[in-house]
PDB file of N, CA, C and O in Angstrom:
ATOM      1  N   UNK A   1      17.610 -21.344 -74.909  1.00  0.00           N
ATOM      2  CA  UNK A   1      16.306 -21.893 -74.619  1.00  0.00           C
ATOM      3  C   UNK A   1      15.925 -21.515 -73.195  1.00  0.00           C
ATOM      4  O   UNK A   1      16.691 -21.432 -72.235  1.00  0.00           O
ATOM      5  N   UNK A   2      14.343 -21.256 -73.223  1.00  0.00           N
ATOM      6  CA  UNK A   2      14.474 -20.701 -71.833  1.00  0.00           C
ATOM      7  C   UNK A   2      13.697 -21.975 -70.897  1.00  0.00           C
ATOM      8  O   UNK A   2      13.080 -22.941 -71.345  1.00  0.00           O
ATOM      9  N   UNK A   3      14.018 -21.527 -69.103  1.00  0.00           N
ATOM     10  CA  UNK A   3      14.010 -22.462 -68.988  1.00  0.00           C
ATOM     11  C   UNK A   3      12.034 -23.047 -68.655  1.00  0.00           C
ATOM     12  O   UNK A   3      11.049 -22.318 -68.767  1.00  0.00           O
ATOM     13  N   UNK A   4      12.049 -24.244 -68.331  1.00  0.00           N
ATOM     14  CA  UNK A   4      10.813 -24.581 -68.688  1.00  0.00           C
ATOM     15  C   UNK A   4      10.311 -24.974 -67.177  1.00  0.00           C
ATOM     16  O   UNK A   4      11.182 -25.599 -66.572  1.00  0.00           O
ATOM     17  N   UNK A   5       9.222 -24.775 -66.497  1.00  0.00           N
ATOM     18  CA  UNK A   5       8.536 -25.500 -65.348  1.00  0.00           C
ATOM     19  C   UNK A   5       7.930 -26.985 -65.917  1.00  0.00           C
ATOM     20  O   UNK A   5       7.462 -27.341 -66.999  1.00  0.00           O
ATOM     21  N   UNK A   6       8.204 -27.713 -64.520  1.00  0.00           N
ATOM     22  CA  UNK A   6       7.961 -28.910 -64.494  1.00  0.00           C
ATOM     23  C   UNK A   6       5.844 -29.566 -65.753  1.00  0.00           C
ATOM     24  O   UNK A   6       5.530 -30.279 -66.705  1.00  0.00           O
ATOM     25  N   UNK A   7       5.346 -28.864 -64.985  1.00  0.00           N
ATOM     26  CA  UNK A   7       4.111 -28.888 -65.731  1.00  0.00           C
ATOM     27  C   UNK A   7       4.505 -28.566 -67.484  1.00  0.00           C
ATOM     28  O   UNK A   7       4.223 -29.458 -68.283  1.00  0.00           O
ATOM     29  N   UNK A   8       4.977 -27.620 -67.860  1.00  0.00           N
ATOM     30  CA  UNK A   8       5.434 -27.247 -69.456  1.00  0.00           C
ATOM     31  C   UNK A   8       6.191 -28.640 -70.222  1.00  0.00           C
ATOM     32  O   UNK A   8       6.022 -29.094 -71.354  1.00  0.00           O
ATOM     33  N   UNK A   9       7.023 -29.064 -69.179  1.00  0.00           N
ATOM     34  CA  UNK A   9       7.457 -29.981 -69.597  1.00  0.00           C
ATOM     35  C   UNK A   9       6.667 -31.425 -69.739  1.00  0.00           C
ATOM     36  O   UNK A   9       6.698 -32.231 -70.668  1.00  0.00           O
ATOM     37  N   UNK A  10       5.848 -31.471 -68.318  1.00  0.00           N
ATOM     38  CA  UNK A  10       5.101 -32.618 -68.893  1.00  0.00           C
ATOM     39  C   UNK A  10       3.844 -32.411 -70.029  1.00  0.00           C
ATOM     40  O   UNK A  10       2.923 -33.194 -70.260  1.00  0.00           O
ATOM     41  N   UNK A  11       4.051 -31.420 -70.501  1.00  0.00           N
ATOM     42  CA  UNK A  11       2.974 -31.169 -71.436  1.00  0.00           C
ATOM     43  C   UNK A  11       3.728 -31.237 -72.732  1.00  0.00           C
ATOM     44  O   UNK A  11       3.151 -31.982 -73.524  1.00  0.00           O
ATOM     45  N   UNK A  12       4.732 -30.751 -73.167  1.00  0.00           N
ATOM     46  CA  UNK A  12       5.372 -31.087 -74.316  1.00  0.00           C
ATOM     47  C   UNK A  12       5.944 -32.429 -74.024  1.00  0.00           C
ATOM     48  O   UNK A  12       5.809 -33.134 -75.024  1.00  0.00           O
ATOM     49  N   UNK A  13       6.460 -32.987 -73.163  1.00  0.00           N
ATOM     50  CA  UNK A  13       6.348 -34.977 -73.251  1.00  0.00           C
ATOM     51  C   UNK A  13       5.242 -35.737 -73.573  1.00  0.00           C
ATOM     52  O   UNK A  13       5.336 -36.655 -74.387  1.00  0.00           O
ATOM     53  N   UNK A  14       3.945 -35.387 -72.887  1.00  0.00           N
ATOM     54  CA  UNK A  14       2.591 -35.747 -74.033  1.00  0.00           C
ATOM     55  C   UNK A  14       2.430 -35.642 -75.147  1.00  0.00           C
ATOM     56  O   UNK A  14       1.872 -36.591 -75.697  1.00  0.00           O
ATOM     57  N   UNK A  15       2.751 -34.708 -75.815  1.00  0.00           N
ATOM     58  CA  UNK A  15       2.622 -34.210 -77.118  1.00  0.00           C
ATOM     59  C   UNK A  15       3.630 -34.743 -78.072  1.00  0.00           C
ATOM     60  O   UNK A  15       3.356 -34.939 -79.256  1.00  0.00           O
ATOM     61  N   UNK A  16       5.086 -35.035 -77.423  1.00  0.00           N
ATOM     62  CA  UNK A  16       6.261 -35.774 -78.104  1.00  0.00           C
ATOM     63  C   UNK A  16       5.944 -37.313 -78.140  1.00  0.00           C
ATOM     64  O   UNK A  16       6.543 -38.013 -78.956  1.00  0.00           O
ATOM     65  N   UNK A  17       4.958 -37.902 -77.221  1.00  0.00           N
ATOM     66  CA  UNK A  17       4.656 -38.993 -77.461  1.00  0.00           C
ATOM     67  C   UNK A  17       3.746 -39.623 -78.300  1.00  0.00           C
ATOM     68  O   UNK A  17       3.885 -40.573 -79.071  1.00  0.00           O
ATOM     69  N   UNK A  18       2.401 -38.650 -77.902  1.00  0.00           N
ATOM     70  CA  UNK A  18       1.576 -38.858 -79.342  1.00  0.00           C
ATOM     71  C   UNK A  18       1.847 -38.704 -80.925  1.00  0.00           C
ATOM     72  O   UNK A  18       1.285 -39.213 -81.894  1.00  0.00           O
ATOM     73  N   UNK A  19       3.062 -37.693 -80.796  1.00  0.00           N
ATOM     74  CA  UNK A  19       3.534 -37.740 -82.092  1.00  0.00           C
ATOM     75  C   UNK A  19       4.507 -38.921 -82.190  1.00  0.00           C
ATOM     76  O   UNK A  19       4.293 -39.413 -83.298  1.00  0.00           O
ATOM     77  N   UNK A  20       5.225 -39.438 -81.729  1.00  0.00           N
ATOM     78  CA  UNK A  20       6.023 -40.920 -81.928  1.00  0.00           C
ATOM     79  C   UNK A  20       5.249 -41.795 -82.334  1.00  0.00           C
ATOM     80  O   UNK A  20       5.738 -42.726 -82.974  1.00  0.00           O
ATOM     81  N   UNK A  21       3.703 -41.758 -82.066  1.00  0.00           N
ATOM     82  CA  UNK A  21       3.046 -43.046 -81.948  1.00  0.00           C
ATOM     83  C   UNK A  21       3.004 -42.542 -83.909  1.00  0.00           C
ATOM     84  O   UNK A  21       3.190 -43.517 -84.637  1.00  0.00           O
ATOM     85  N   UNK A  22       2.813 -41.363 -84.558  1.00  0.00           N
ATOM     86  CA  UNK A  22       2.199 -41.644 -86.125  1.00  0.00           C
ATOM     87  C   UNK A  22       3.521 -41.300 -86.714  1.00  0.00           C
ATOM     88  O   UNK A  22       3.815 -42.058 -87.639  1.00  0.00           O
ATOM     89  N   UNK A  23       4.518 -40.265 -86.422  1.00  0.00           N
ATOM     90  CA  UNK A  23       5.881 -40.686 -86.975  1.00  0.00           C
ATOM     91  C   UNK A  23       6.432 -41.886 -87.571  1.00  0.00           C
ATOM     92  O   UNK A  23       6.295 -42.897 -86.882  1.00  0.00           O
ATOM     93  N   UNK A  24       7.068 -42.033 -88.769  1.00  0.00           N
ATOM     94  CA  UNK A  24       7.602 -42.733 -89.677  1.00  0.00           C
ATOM     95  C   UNK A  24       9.044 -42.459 -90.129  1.00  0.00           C
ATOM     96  O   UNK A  24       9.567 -41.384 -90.421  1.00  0.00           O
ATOM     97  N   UNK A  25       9.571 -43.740 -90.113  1.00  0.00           N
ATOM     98  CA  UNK A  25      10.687 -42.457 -91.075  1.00  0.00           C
ATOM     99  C   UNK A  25      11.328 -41.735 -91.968  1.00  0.00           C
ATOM    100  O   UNK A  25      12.394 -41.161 -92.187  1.00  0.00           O
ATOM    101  N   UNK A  26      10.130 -42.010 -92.473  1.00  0.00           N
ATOM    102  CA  UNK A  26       9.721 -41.121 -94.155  1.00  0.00           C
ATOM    103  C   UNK A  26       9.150 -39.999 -94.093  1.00  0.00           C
ATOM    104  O   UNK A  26       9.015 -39.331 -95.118  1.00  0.00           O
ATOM    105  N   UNK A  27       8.607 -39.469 -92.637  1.00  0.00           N
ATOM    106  CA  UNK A  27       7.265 -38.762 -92.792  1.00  0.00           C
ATOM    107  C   UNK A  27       8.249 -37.351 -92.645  1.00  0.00           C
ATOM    108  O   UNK A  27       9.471 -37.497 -92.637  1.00  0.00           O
ATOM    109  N   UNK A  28       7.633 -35.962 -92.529  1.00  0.00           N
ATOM    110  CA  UNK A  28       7.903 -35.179 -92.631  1.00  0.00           C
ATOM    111  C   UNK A  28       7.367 -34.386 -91.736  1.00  0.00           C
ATOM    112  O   UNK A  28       6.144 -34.410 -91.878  1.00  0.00           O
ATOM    113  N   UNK A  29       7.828 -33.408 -90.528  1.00  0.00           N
ATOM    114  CA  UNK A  29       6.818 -32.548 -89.461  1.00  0.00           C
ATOM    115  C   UNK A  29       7.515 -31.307 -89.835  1.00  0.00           C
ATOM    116  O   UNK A  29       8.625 -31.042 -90.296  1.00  0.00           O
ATOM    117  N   UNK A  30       6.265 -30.504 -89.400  1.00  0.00           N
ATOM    118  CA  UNK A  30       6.310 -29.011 -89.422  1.00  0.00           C
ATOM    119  C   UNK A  30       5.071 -28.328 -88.164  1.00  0.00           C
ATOM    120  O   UNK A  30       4.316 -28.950 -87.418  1.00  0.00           O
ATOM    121  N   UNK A  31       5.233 -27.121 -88.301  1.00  0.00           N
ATOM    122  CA  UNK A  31       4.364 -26.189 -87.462  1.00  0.00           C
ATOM    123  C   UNK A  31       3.737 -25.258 -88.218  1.00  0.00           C
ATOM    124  O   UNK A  31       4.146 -24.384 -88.983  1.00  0.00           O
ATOM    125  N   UNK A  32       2.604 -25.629 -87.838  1.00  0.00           N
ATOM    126  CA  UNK A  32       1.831 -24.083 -89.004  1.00  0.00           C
ATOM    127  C   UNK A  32       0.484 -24.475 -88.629  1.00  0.00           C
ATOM    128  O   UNK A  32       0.166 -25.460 -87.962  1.00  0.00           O
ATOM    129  N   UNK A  33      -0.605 -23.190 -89.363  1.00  0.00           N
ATOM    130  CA  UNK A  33      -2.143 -23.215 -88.633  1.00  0.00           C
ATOM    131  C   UNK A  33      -2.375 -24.086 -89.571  1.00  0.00           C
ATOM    132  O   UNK A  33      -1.870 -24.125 -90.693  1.00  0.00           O
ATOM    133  N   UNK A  34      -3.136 -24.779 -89.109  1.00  0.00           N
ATOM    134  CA  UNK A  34      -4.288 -25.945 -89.760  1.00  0.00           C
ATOM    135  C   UNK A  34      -4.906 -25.219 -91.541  1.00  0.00           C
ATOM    136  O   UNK A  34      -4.441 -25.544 -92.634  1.00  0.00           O
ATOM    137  N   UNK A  35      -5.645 -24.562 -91.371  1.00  0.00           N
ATOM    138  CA  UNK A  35      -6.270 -23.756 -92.381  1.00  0.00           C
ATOM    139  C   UNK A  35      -4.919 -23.166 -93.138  1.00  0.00           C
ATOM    140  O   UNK A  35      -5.291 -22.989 -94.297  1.00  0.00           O
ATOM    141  N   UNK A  36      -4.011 -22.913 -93.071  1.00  0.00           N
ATOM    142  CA  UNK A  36      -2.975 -22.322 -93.765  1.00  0.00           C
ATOM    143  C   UNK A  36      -2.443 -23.509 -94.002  1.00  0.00           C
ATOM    144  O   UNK A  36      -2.855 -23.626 -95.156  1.00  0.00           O
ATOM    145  N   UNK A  37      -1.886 -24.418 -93.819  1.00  0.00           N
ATOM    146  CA  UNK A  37      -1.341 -25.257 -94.276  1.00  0.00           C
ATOM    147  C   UNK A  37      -1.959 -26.338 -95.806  1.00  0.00           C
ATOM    148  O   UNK A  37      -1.458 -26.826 -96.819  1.00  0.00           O
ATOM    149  N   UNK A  38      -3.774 -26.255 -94.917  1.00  0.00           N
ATOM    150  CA  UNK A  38      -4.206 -26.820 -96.167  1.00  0.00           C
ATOM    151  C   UNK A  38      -4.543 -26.103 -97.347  1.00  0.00           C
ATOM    152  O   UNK A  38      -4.752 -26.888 -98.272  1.00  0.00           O
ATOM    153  N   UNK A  39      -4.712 -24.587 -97.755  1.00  0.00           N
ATOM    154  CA  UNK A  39      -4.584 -23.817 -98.643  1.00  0.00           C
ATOM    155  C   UNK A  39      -3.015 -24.374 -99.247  1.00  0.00           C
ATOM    156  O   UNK A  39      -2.878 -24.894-100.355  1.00  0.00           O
ATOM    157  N   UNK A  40      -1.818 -24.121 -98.193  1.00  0.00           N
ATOM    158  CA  UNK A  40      -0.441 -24.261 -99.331  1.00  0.00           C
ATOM    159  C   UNK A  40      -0.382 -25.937 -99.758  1.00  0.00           C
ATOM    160  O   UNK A  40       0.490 -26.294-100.550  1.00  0.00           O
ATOM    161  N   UNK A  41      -0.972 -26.549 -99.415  1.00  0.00           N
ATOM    162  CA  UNK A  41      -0.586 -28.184 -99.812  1.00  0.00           C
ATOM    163  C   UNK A  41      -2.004 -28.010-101.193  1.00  0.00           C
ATOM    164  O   UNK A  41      -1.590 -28.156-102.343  1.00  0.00           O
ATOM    165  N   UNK A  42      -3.043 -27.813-101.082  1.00  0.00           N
ATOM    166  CA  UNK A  42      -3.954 -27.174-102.390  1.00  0.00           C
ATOM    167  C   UNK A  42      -2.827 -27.163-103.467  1.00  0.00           C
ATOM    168  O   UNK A  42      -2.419 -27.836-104.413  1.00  0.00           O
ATOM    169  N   UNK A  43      -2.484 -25.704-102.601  1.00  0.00           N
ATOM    170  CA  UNK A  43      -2.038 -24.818-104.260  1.00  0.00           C
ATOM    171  C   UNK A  43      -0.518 -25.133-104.498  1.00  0.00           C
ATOM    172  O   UNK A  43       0.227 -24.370-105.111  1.00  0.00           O
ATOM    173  N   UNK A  44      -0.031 -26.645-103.811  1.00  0.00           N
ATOM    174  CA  UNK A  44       1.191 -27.266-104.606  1.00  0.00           C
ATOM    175  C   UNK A  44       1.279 -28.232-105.147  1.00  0.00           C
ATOM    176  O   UNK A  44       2.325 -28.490-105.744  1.00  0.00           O
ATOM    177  N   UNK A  45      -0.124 -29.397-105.131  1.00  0.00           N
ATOM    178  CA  UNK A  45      -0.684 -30.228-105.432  1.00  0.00           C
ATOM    179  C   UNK A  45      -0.407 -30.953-104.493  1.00  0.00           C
ATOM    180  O   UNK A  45      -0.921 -32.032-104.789  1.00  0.00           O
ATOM    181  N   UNK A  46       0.227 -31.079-103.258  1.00  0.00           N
ATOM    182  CA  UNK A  46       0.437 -31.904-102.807  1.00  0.00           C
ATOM    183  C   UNK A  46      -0.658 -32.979-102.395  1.00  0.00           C
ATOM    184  O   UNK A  46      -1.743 -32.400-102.350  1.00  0.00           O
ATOM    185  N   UNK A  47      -0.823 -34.717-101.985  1.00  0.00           N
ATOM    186  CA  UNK A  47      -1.916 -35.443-101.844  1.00  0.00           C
ATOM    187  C   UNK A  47      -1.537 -35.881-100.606  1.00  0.00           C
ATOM    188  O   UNK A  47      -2.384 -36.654-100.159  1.00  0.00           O
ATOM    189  N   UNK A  48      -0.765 -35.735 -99.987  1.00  0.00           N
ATOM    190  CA  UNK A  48      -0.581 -36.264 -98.708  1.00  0.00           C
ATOM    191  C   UNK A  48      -1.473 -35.551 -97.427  1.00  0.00           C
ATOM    192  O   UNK A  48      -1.562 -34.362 -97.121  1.00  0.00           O
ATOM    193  N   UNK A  49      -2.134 -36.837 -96.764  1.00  0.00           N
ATOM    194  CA  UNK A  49      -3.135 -35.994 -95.654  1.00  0.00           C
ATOM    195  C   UNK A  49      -2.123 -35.630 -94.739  1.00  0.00           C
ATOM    196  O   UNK A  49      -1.236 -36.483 -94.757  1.00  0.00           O
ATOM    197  N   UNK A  50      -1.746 -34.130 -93.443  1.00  0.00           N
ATOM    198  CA  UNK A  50      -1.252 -34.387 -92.812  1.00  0.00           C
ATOM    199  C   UNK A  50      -2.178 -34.869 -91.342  1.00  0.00           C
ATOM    200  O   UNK A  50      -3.377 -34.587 -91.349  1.00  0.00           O
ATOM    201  N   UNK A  51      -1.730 -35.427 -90.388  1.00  0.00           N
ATOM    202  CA  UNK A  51      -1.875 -35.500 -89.151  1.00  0.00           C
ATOM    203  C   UNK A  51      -2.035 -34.393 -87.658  1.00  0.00           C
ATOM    204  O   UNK A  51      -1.458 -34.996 -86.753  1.00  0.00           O
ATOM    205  N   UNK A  52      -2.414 -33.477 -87.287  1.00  0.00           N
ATOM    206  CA  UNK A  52      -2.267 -32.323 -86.757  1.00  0.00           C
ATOM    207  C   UNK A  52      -2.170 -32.872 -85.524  1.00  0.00           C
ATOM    208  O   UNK A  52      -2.638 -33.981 -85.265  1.00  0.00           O
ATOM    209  N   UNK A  53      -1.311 -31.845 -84.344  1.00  0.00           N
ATOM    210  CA  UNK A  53      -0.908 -32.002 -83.336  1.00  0.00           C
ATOM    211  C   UNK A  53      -1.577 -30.684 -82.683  1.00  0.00           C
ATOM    212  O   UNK A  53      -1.336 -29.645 -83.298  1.00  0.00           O
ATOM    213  N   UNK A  54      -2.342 -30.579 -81.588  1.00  0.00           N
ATOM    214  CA  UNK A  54      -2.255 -29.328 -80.981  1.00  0.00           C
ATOM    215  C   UNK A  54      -1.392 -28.832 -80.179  1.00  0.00           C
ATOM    216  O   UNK A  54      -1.393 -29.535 -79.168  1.00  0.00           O
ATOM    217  N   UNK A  55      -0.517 -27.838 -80.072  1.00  0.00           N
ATOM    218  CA  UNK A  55       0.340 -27.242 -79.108  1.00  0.00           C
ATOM    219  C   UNK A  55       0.315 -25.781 -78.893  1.00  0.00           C
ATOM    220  O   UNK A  55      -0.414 -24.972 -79.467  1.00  0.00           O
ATOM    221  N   UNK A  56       1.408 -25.499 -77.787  1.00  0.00           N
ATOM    222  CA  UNK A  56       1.343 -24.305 -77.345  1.00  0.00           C
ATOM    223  C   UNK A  56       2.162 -23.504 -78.679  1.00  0.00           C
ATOM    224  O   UNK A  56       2.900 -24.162 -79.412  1.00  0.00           O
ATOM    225  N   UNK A  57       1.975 -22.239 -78.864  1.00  0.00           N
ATOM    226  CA  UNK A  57       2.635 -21.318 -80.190  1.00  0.00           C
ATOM    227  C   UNK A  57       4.453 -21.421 -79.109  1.00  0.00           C
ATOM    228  O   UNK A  57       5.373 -21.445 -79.926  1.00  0.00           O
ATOM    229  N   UNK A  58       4.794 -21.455 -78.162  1.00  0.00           N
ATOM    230  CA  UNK A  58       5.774 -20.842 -77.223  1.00  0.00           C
ATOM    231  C   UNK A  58       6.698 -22.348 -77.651  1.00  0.00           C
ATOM    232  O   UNK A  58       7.877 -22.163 -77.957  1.00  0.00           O
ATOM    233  N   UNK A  59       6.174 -23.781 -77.670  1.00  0.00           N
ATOM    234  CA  UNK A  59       6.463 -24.998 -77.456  1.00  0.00           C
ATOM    235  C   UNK A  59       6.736 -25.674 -79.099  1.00  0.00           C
ATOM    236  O   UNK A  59       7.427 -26.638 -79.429  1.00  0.00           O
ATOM    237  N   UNK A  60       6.228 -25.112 -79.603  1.00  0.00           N
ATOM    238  CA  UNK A  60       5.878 -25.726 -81.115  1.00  0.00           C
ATOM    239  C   UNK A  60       7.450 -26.393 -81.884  1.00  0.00           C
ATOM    240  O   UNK A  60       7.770 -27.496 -82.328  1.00  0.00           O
ATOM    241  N   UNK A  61       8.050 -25.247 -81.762  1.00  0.00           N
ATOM    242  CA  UNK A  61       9.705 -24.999 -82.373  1.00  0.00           C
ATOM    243  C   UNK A  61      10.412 -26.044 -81.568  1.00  0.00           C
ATOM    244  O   UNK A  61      10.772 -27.041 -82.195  1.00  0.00           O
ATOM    245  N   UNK A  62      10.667 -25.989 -80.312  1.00  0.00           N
ATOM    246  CA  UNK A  62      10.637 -27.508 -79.248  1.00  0.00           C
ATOM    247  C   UNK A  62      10.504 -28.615 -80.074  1.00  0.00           C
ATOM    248  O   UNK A  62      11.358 -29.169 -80.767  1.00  0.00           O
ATOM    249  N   UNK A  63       9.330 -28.867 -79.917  1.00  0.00           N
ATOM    250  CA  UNK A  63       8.962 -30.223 -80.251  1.00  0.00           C
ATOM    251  C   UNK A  63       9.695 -30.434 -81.713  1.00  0.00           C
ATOM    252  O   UNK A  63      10.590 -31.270 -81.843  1.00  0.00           O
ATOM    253  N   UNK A  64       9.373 -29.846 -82.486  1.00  0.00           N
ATOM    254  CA  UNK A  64       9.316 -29.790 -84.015  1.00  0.00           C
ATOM    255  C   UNK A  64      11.513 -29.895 -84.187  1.00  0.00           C
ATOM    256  O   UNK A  64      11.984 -30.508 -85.146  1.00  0.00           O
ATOM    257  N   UNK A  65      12.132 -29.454 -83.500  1.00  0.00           N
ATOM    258  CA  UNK A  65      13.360 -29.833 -83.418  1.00  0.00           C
ATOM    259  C   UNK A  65      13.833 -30.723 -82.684  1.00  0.00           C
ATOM    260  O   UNK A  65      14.975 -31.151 -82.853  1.00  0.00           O
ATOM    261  N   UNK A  66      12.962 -31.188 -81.661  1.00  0.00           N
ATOM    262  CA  UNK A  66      13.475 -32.770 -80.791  1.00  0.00           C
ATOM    263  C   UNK A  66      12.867 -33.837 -82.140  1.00  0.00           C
ATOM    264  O   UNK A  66      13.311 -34.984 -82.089  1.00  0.00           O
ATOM    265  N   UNK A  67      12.263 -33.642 -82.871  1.00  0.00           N
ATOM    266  CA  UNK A  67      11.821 -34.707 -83.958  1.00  0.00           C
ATOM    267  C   UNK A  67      13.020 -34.845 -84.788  1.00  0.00           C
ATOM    268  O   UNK A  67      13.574 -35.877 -85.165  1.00  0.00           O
ATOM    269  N   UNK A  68      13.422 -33.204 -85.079  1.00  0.00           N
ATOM    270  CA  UNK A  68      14.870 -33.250 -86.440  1.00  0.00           C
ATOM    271  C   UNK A  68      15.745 -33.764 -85.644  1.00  0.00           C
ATOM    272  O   UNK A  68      16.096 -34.910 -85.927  1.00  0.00           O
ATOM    273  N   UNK A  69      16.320 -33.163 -84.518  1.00  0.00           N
ATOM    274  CA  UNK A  69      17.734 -33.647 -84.047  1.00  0.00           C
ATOM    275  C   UNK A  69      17.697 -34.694 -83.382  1.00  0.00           C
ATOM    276  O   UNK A  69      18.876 -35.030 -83.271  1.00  0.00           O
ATOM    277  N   UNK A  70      16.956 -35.547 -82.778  1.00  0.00           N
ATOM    278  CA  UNK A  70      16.670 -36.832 -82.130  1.00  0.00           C
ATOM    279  C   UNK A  70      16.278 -37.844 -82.826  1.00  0.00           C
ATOM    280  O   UNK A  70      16.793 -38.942 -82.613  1.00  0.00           O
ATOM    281  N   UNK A  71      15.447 -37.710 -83.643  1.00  0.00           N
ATOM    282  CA  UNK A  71      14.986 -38.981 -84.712  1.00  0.00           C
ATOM    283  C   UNK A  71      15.153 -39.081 -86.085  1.00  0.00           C
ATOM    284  O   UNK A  71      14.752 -40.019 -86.774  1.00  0.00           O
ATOM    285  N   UNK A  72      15.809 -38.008 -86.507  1.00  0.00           N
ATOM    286  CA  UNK A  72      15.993 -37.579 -87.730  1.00  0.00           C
ATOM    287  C   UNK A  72      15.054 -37.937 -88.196  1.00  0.00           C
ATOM    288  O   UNK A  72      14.933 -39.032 -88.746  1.00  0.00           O
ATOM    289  N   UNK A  73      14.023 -36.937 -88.058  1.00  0.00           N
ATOM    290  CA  UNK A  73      12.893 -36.576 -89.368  1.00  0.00           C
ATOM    291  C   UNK A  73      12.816 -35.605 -90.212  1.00  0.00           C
ATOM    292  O   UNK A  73      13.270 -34.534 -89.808  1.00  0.00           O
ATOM    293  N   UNK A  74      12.423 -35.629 -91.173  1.00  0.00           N
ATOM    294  CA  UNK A  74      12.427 -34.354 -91.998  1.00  0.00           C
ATOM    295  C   UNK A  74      11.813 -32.983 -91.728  1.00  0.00           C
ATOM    296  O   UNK A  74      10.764 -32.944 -91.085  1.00  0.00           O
ATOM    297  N   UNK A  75      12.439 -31.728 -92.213  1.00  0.00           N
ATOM    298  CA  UNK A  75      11.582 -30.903 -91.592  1.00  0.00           C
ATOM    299  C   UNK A  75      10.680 -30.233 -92.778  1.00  0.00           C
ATOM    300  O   UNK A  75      11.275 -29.801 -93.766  1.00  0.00           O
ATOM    301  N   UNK A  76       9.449 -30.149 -92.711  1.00  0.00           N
ATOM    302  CA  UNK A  76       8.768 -29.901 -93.925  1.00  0.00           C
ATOM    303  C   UNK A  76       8.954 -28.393 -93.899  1.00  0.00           C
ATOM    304  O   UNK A  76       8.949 -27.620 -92.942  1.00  0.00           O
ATOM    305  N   UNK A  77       9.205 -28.061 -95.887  1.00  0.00           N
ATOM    306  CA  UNK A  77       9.302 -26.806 -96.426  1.00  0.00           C
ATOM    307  C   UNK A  77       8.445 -25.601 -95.954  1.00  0.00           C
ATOM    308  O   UNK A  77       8.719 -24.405 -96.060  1.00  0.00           O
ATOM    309  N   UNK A  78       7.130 -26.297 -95.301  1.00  0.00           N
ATOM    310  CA  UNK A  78       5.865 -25.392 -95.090  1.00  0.00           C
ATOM    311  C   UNK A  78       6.093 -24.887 -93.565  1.00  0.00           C
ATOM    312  O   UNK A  78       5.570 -23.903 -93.041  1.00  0.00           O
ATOM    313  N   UNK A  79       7.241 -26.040 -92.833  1.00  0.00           N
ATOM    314  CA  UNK A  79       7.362 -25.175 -91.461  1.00  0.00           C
ATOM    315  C   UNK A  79       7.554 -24.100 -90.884  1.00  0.00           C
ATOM    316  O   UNK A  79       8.699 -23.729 -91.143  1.00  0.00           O
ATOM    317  N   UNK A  80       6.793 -23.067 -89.930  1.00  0.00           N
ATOM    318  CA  UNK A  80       6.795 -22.220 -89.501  1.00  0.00           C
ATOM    319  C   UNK A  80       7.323 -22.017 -87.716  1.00  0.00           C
ATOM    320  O   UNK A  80       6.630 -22.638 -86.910  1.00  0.00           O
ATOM    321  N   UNK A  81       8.094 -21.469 -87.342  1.00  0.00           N
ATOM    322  CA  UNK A  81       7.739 -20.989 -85.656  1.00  0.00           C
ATOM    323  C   UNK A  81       6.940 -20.400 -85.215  1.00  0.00           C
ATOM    324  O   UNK A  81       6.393 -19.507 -85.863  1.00  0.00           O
ATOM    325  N   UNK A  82       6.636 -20.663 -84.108  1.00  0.00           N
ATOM    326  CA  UNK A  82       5.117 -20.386 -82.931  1.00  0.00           C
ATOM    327  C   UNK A  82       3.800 -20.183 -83.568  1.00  0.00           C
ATOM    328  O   UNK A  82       3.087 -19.216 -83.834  1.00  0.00           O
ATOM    329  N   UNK A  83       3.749 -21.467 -83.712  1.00  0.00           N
ATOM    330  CA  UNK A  83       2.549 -21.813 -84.484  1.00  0.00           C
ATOM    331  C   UNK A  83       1.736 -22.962 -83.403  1.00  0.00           C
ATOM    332  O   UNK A  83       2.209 -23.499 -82.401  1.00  0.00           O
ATOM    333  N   UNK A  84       0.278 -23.124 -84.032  1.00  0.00           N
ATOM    334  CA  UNK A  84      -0.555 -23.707 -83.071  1.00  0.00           C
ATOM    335  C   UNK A  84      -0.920 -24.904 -83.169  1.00  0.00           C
ATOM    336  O   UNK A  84      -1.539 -25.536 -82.313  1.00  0.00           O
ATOM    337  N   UNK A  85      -0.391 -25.458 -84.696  1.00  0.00           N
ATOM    338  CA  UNK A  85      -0.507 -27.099 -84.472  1.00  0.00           C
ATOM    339  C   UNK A  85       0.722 -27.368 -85.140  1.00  0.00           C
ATOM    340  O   UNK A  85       1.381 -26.624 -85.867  1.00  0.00           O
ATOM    341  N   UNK A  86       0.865 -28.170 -84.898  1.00  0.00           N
ATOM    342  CA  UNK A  86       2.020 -29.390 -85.577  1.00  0.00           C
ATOM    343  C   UNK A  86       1.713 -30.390 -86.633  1.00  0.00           C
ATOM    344  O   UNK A  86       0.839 -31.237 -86.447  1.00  0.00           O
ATOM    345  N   UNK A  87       2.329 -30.331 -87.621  1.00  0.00           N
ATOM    346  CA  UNK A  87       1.521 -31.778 -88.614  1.00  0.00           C
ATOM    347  C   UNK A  87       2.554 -32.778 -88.783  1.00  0.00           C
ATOM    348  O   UNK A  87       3.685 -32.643 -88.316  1.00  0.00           O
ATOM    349  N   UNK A  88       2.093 -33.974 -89.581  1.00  0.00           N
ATOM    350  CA  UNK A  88       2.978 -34.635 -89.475  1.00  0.00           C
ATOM    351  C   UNK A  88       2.294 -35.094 -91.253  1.00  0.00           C
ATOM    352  O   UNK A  88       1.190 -35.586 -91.486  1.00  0.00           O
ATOM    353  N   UNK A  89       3.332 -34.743 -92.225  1.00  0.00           N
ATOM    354  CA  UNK A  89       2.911 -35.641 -93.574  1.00  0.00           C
ATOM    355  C   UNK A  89       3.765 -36.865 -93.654  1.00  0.00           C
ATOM    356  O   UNK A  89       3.613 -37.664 -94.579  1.00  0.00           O
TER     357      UNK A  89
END
C-alpha cells in the first residue's frame, strides 16, 4: 500500500464515516460506476436500492477493504477496483 499524505487520509476518514453512519450488518459494499451498477442489479433482478458513496478511483479499494477486514461486511459480487463510487446494498 502506498503511502498516503495527511490530507488523503483525512479524506478517506470522511468517507469511512459517512459510510458507518448507513452500514448494517447485513448490508453488502462494493465499488463500481453508478450507471453500471444499476444496469447489472436490472438485469439480475435484484430489488435492493443501493446507497452511493463518492470517492477517489486511487482510494476506493481502501475503503471498500477497511469495511471487509474491520467490520466484517460483505463484499458485493458486483465489486470492482478504482472505481468512482462506492455503494452500499
Amino acid at each position: 500500500m502506498a503511502k498516503l499524505s495527511v490530507d488523503q487520509v483525512k479524506e478517506i476518514n470522511t468517507i469511512i464515516a459517512d459510510i458507518e453512519k448507513v452500514v448494517k450488518p447485513d448490508s453488502e459494499i462494493g465499488a463500481r460506476d453508478r450507471s453500471v451498477l444499476s444496469s447489472l442489479l436490472k438485469a439480475n433482478k435484484i430489488e435492493k436500492k443501493p446507497v452511493f458513496f463518492n470517492c477517489r478511483r486511487e482510494h476506493s479499494n481502501e475503503i471498500v477493504n477497511h469495511f471487509i477486514n474491520n467490520k466484517s461486511v460483505k463484499r458485493n459480487k458486483f465489486h470492482m477496483s478504482a472505481q468512482t463510487a462506492i455503494y452500499i446494498l
